[in-house]
N, C-alpha and C positions, 0 to 999 in steps of 0.2 A: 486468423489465429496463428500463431507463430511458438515456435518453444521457447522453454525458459527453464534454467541453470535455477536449482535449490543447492543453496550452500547451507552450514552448519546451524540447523535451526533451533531457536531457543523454543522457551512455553511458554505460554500467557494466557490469562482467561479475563472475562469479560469483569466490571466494575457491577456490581449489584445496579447501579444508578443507572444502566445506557439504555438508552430508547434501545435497544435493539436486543435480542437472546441468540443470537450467533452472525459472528463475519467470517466470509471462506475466502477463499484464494486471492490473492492478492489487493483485497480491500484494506484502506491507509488506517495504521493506527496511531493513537498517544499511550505514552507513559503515563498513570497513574500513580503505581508503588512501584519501588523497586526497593525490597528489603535485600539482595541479596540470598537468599532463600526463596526455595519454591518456586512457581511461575509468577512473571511479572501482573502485574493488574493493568488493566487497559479499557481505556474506550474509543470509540471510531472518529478520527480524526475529523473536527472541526472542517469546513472549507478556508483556506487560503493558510492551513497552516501544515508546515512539515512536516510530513508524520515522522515516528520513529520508527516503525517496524510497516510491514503487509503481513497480510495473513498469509499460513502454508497449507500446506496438505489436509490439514485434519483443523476441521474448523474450532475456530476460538468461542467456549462458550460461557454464561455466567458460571454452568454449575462444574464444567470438565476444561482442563485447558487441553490447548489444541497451539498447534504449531504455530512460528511465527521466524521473521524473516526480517534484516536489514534491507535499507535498498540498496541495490549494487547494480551494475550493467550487468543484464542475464535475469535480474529478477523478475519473477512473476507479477505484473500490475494489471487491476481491474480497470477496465474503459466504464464511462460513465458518459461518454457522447465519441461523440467522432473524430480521428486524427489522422494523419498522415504520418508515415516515417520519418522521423525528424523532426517531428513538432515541439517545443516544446510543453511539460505537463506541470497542471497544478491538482489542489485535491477540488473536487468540487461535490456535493451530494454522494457522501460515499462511494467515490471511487478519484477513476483520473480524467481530466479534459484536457484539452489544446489553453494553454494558460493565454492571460489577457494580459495589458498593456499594467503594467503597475503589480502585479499580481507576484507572489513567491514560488518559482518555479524548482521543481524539484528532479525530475530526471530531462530525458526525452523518450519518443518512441522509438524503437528498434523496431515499430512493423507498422503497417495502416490497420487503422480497425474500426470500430461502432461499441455502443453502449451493449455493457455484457461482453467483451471479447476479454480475453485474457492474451495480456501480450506482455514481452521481454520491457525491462527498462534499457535505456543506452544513456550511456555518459553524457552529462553538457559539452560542447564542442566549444570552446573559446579559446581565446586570442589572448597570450600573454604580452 
């Protein structure tokens, strides 16, 4: 497990429709509503798609919203299998994995970990 940098967290609570009644730390969201008012609406990021936000501190839930987070290098991401430092990550089964060949990859890791670790995101490293 490794730390991780929260920066200026918005709100968001859960979409009445999601399979799910709360996500915490660092598991991938979507945008639902964004009326500009209130906390945003949200449900847990499909596999192989970008999410918008991770969750924060204070879980996101149908009936209370709860914290929520950009991804940035530092942020908080949920493991959902197993990576090395450096890997890079997609969303897969509510969280993040070692991405595959064709897949939309979204950060990397900043630490090695296993399903259940909460680790730093890190920048993608390329080549201009």
């Amino acid at each position: 497990m490794s730390s991780y940098l929260l920066l200026g967290a918005l709100r968001g609570k859960l979409d009445p429709s999601s399979p799910v009644s709360n996500v915490g730390l660092g598991e991938p969201l979507t945008t639902v509503t964004d009326t500009g008012e209130g906390p945003l609406i949200l449900l847990p990021c499909p596999n192989d798609v970008v999410p918008d936000y991770v969750g924060g501190t204070q879980s996101v839930k149908k009936v209370f919203a709860g914290s929520i987070h950009s991804i940035y290098p530092g942020a908080p991401i949920s493991l959902a299998g197993t990576v090395a430092k450096g890997d890079l990550l997609m969303v897969s089964s509510g969280g993040f994995i070692k991405a595959t060949t064709g897949k939309k990859v979204i950060c990397a890791a900043a630490a090695a970990g296993v399903a259940g670790d909460i680790i730093s995101a890190a920048a993608i490293p390329v080549v201009a």
